[in-house]
N, CA, C and O atoms as a MOPAC input file, in Angstrom:
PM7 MOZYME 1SCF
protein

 N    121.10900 1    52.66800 1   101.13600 1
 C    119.92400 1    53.20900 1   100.49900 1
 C    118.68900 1    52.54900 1   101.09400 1
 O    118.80700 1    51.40400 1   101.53000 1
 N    117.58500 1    53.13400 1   101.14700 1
 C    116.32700 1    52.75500 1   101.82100 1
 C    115.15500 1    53.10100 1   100.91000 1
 O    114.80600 1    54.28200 1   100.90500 1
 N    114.41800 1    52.12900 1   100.04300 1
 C    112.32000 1    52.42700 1   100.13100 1
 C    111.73200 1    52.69800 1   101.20300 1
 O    111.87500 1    52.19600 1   102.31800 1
 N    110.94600 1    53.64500 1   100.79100 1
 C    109.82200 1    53.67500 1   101.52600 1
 C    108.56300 1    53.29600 1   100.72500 1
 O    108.42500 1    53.64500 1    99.55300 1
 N    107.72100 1    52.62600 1   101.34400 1
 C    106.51500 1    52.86700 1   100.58100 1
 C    105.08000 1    52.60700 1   101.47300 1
 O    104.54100 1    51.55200 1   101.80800 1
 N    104.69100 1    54.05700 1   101.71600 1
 C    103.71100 1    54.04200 1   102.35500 1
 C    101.83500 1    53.95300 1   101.92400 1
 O    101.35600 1    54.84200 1   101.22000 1
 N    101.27900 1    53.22400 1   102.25300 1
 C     99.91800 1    52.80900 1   102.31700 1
 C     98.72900 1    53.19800 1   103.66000 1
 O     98.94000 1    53.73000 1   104.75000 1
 N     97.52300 1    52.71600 1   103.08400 1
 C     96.72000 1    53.22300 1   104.26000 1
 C     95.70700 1    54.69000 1   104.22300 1
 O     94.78400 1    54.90000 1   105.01000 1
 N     96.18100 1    55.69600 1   103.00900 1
 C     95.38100 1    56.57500 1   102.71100 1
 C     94.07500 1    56.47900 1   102.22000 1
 O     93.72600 1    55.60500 1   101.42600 1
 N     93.39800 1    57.28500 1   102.63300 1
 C     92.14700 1    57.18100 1   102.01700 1
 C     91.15100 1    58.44300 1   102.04500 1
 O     91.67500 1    59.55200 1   101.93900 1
 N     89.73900 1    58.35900 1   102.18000 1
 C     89.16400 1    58.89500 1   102.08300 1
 C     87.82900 1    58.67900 1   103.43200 1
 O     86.97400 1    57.79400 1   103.43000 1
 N     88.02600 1    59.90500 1   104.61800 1
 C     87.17300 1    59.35700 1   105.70200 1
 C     86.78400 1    60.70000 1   106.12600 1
 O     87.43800 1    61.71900 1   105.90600 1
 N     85.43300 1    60.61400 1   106.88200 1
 C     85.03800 1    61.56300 1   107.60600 1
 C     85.75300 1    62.53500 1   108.67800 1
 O     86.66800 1    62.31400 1   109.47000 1
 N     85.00200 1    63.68400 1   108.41300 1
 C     85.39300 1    63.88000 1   110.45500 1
 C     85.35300 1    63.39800 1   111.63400 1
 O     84.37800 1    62.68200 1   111.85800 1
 N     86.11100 1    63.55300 1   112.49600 1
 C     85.99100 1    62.22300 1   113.05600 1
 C     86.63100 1    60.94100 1   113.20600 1
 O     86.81800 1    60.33200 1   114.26000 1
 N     86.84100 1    60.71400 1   112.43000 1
 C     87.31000 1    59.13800 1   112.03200 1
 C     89.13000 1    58.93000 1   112.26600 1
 O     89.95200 1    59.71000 1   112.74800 1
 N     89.23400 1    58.03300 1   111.89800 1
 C     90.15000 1    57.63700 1   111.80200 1
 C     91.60400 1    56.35500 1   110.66900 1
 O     91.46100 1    55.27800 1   110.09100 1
 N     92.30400 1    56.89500 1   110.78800 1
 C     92.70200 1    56.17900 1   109.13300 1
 C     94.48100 1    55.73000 1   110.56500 1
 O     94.75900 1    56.09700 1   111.70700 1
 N     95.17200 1    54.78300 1   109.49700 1
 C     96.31800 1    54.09700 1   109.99500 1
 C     97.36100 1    53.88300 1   108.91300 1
 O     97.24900 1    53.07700 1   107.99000 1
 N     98.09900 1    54.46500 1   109.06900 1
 C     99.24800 1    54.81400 1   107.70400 1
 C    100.25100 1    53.85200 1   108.01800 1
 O    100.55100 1    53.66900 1   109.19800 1
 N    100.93200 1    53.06700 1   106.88900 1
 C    101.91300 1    52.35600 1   107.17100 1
 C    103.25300 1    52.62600 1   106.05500 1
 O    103.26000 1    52.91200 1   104.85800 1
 N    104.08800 1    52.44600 1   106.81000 1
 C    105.51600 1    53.08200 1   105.82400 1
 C    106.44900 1    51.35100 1   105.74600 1
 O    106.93600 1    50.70100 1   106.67100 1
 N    106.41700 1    51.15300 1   104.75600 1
 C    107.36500 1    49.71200 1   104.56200 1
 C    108.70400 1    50.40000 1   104.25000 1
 O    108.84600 1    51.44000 1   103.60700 1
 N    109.65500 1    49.65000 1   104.81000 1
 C    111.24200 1    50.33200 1   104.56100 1
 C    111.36500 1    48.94000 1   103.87500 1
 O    110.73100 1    47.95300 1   104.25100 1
 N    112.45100 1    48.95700 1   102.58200 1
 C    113.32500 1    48.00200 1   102.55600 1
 C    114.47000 1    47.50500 1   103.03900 1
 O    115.05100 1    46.56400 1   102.49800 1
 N    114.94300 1    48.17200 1   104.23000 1
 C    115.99900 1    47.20400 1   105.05100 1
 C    116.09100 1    47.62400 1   106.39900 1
 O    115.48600 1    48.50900 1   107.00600 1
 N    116.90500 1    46.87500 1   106.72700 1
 C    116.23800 1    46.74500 1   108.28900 1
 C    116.21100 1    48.53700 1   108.79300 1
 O    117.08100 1    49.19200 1   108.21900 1
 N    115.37200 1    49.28900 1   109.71800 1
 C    115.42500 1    50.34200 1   110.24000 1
 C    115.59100 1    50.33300 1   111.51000 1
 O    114.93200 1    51.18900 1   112.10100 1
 N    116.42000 1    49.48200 1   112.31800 1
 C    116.71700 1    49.21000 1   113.30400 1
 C    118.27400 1    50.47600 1   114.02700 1
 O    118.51500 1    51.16300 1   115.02100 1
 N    118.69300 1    50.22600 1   113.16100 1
 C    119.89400 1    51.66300 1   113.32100 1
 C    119.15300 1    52.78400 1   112.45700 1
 O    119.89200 1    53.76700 1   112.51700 1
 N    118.16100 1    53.05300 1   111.77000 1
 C    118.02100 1    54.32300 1   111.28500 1
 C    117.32500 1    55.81500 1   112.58800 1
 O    116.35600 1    55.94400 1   113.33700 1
 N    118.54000 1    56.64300 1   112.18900 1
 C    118.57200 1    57.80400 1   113.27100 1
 C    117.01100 1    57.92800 1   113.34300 1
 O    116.46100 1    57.69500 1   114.42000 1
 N    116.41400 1    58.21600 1   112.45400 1
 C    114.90400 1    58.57300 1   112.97200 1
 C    114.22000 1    58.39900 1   111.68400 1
 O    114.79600 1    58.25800 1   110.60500 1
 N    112.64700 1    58.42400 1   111.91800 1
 C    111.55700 1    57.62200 1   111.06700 1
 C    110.63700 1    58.75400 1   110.92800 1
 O    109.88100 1    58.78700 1   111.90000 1
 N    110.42800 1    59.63700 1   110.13800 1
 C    109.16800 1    60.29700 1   110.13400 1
 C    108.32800 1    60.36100 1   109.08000 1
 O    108.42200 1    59.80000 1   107.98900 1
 N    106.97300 1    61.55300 1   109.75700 1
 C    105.95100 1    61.23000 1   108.69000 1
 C    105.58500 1    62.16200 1   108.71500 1
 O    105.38500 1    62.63600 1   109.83300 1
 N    105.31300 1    62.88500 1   107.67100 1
 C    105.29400 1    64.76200 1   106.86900 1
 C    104.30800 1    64.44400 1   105.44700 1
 O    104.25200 1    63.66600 1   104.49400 1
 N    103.43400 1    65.88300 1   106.16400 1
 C    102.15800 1    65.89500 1   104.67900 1
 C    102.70400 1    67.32100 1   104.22700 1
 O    103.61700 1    68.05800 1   104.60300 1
 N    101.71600 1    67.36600 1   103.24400 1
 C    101.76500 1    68.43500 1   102.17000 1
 C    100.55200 1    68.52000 1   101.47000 1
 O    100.00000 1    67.76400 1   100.67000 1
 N    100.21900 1    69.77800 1   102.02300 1
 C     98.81200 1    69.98100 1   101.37400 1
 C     98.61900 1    71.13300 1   100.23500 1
 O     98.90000 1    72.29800 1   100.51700 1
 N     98.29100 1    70.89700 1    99.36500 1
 C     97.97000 1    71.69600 1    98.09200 1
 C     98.49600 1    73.37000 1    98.49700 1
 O     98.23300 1    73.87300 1    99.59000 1
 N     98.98000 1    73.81900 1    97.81800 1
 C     99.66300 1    75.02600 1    98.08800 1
 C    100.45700 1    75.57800 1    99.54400 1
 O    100.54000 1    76.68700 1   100.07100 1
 N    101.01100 1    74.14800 1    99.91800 1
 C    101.42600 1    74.85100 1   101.74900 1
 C    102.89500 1    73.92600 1   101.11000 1
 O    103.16700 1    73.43200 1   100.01600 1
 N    103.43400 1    73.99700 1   102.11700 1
 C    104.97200 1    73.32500 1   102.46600 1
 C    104.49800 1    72.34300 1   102.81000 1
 O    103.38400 1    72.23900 1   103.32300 1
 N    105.65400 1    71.02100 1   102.46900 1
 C    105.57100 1    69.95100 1   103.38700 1
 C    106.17900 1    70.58700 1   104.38300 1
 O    107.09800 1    71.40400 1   104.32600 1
 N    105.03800 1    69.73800 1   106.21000 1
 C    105.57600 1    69.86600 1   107.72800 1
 C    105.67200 1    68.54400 1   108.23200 1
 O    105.10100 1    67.47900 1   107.99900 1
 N    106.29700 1    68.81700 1   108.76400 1
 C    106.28900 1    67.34300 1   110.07700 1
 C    105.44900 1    66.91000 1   110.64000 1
 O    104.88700 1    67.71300 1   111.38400 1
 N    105.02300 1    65.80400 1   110.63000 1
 C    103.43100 1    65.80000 1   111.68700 1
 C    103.88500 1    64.48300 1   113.07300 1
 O    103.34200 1    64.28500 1   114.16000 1
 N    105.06800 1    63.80600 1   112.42500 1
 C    105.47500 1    63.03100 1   113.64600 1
 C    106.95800 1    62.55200 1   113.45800 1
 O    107.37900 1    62.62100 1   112.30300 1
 N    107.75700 1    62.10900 1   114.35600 1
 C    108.98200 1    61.62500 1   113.96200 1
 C    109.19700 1    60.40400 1   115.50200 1
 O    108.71900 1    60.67700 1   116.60300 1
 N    109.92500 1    59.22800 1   115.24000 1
 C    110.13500 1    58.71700 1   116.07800 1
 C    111.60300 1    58.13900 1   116.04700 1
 O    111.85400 1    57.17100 1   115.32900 1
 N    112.53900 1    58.71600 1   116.80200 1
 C    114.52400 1    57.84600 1   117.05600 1
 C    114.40400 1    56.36200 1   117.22400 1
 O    113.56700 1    55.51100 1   117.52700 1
 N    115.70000 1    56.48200 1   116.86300 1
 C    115.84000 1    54.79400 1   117.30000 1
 C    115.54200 1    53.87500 1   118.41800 1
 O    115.35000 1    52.66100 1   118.47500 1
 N    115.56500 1    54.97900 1   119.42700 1
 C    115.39400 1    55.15200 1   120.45000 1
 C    113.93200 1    55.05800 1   121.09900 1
 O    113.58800 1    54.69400 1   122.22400 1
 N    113.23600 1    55.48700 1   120.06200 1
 C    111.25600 1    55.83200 1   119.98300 1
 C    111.39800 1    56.46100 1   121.23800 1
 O    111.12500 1    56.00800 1   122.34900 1
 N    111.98100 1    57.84800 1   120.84200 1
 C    111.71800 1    58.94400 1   121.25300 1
 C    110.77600 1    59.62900 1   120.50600 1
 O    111.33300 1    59.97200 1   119.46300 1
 N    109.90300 1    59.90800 1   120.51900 1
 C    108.75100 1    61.24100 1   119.80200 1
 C    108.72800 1    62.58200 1   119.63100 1
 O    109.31000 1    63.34000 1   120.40800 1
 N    108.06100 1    62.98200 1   118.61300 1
 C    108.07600 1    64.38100 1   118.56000 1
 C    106.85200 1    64.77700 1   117.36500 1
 O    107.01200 1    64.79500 1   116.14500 1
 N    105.98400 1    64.99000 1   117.90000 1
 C    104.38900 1    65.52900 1   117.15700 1
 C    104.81000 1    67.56700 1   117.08300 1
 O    105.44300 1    68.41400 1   117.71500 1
 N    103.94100 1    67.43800 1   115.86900 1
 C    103.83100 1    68.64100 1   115.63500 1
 C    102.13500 1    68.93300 1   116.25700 1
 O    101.12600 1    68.28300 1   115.98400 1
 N    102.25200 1    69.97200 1   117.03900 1
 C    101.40600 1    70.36100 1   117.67800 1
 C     99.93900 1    70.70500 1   117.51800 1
 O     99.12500 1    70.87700 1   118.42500 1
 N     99.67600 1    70.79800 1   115.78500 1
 C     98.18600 1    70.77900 1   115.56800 1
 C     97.84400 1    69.20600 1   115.62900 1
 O     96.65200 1    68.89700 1   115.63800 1
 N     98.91500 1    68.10200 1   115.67700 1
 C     98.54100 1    66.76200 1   115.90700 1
 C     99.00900 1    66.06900 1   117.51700 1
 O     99.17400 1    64.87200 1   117.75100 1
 N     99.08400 1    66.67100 1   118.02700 1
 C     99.60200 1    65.70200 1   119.49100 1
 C     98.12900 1    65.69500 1   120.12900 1
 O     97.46100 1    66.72900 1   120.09600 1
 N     97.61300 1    64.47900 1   120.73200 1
 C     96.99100 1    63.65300 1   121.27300 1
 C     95.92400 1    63.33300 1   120.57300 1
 O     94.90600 1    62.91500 1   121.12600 1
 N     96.07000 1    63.55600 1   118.70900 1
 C     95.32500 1    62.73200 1   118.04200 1
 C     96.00100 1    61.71100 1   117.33400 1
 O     95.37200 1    60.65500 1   117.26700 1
 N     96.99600 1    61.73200 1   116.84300 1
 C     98.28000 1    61.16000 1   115.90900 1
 C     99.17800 1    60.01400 1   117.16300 1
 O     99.64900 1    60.35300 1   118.24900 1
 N     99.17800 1    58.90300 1   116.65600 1
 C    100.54200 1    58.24500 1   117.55600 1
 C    101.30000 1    57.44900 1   116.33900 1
 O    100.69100 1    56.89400 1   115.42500 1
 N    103.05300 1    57.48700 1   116.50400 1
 C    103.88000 1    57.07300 1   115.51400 1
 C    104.54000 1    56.22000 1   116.00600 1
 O    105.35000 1    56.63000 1   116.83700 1
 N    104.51000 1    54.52500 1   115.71200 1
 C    105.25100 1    53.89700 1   116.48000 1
 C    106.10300 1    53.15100 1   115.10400 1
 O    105.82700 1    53.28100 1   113.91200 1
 N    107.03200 1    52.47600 1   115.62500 1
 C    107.49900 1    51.74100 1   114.85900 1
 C    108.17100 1    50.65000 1   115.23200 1
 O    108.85600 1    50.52100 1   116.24600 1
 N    107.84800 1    49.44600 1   113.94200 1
 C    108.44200 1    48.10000 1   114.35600 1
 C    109.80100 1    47.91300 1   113.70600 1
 O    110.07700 1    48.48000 1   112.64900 1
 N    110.51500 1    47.23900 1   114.24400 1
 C    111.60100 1    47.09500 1   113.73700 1
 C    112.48300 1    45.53500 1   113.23800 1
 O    113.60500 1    45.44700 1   112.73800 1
 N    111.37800 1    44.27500 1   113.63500 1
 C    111.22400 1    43.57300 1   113.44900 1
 C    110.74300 1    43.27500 1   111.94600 1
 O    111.34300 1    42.63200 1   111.08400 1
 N    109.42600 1    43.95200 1   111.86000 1
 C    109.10300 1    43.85100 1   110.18600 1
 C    109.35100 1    45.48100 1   109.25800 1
 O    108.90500 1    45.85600 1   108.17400 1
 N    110.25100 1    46.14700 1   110.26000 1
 C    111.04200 1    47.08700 1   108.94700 1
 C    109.67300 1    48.03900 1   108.79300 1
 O    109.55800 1    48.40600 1   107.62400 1
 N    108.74000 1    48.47400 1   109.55300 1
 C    107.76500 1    49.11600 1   109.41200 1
 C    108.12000 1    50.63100 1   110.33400 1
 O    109.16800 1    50.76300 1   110.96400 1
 N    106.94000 1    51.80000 1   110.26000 1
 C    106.86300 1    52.88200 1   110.66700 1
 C    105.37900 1    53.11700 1   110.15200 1
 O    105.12000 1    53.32000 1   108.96600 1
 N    104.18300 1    53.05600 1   111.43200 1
 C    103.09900 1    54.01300 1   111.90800 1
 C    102.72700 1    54.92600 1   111.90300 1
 O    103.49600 1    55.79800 1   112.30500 1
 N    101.82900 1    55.20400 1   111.61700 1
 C    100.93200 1    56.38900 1   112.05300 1
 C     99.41700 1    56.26800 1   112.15300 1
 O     98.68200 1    56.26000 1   111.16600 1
 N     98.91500 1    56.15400 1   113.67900 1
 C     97.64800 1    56.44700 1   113.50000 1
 C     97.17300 1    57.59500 1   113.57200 1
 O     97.71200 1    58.56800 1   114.09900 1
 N     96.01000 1    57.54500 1   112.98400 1
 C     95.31200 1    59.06400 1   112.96600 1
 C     93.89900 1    59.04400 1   113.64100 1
 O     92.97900 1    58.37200 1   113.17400 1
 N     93.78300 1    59.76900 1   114.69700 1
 C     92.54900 1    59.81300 1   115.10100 1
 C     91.95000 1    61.21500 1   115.17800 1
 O     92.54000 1    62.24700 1   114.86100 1
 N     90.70100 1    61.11800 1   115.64100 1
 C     89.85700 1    62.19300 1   115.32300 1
 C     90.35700 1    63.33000 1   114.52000 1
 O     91.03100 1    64.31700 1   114.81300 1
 N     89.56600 1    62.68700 1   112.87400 1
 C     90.69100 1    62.98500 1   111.81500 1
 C     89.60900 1    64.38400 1   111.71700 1
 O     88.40200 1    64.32500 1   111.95100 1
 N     90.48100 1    65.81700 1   111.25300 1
 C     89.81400 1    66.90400 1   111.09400 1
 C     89.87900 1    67.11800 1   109.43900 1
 O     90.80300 1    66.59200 1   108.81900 1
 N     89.02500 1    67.78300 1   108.85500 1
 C     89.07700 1    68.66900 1   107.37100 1
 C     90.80300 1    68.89100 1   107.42100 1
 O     91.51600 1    68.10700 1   106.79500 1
 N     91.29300 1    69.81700 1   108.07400 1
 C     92.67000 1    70.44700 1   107.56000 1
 C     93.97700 1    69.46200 1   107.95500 1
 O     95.14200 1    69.85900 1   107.96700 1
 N     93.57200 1    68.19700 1   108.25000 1
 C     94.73200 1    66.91600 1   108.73900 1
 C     94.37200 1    66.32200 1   106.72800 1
 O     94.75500 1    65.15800 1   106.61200 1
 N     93.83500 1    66.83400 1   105.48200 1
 C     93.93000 1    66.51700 1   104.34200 1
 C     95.40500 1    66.75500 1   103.62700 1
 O     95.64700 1    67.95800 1   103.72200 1
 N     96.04500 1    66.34600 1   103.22400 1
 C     97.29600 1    66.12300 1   102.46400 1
 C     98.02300 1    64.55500 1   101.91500 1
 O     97.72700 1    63.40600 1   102.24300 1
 N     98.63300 1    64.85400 1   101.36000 1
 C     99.68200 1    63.91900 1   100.99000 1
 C    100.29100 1    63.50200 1   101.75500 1
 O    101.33800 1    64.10400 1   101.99500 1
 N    100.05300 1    62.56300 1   102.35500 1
 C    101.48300 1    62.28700 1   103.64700 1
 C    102.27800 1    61.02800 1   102.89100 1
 O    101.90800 1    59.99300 1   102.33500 1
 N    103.47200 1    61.61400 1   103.14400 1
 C    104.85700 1    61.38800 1   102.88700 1
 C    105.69100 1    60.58100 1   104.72100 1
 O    105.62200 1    60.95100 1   105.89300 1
 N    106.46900 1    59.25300 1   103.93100 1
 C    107.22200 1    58.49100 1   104.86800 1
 C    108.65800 1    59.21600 1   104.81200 1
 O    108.92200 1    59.99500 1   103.89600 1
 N    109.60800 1    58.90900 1   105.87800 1
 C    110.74000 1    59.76400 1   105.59800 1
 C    111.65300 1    58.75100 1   106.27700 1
 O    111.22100 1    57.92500 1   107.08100 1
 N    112.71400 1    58.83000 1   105.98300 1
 C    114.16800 1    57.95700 1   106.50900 1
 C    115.26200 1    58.99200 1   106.96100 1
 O    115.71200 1    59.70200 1   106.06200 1
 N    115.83300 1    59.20400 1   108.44800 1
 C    116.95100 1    60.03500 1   108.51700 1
 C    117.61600 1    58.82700 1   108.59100 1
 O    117.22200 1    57.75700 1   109.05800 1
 N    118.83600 1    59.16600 1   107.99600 1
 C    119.80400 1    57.73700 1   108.15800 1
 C    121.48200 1    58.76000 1   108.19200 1
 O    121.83500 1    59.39400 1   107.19700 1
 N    122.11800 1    58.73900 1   109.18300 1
 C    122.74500 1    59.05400 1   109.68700 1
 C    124.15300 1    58.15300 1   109.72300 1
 O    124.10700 1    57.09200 1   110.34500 1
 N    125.35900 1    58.52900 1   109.09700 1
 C    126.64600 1    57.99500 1   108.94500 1
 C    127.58800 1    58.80500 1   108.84600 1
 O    127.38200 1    59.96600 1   109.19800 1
 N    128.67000 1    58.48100 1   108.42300 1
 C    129.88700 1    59.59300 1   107.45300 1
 C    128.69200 1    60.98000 1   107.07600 1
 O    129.00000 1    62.05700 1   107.58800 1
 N    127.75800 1    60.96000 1   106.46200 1
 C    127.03900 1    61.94300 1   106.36600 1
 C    125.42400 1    61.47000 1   106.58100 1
 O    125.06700 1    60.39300 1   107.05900 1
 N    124.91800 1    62.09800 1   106.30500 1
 C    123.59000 1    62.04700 1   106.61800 1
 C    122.52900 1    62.37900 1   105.08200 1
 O    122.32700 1    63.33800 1   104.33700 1
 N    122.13400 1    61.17100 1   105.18400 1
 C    120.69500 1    60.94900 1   103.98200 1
 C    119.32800 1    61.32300 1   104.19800 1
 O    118.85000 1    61.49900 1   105.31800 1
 N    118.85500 1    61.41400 1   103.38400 1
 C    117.05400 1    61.75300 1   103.99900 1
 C    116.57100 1    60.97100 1   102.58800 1
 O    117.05200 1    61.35300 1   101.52200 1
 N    115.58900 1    59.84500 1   102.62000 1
 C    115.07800 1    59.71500 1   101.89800 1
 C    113.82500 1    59.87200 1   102.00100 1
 O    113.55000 1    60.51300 1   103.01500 1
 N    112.74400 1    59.50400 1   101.26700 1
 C    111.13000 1    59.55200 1   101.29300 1
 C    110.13600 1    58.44000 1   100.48200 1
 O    110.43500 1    57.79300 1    99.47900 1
 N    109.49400 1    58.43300 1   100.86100 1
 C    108.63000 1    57.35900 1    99.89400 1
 C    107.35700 1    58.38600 1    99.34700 1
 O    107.13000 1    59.56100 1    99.63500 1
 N    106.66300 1    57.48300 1    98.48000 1
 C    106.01400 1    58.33900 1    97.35000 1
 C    104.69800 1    58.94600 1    97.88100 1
 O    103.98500 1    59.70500 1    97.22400 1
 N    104.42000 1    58.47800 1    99.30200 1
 C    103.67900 1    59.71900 1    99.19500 1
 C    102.38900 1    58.75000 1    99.51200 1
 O    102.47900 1    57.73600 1    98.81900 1
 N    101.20700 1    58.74500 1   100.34900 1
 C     99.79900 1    58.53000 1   100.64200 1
 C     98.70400 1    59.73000 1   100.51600 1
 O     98.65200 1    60.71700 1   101.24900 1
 N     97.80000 1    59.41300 1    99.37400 1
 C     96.50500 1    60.61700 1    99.56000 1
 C     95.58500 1    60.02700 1   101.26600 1
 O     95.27100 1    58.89000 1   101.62100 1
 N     95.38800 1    61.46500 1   102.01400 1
 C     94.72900 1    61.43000 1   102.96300 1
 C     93.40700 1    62.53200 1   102.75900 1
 O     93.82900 1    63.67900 1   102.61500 1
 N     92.15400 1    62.44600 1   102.72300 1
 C     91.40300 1    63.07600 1   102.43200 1
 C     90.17300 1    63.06900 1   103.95600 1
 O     89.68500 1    62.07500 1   104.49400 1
 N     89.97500 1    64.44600 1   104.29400 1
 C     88.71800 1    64.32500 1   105.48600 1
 C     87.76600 1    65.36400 1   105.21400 1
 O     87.74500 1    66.58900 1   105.33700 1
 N     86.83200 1    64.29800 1   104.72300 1
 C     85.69100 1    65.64300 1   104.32000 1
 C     84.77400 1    65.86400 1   105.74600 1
 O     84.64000 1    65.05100 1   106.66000 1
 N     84.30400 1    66.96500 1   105.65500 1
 C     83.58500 1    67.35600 1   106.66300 1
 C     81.87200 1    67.36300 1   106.57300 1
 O     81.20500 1    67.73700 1   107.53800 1

């Protein structure tokens, strides 16, 4: 079983830039992959980044070459910066755990308000 609990939301301009952090409680050193998915008021949660064990990448395309997702594995962490933050990059962003065994888990943590007023 794995926490997440992600921090770092806030409230910033256009423009700007904010840095999301996802704390795991145990090590994420074998976890299949690490991602980070918003949800904005009447839409689906989407994917906005994911990184393998491997830190292999994979951006969802209204965010690639503003968004980078790295992760440490030393202090059990998972990234996200956000740069040149737009109005519609506003949602809830949500930390995620694929953890991969006998079967396969997905957990999440509770969730960061991200707000970009224009």
């Amino acid at each position: 079983q794995v926490q997440l609990v992600e921090s770092g939301g806030g409230l910033v301009q256009s423009g700007g830039s904010l840095r999301l952090s996802c704390a795991a409680s145990r090590s994420i050193y074998t976890i299949y992959a690490m991602g980070w998915y918003r949800q904005a008021p009447g839409k689906e949660r989407e994917l906005v980044a994911a990184i393998s064990s491997g830190s292999i990448t994979n951006y969802a395309d209204s965010v690639k070459g503003r968004f980078t997702i790295s992760r440490d594995n030393a202090k059990n962490m998972v990234y996200l910066q956000m740069n040149s933050l737009k109005p519609e990059d506003s949602a809830v962003y949500y930390c995620n755990a694929d953890v991969r065994g006998v079967t396969t888990l997905i957990y999440w943590g509770q969730g960061t308000q991200v707000t970009v007023s224009s």
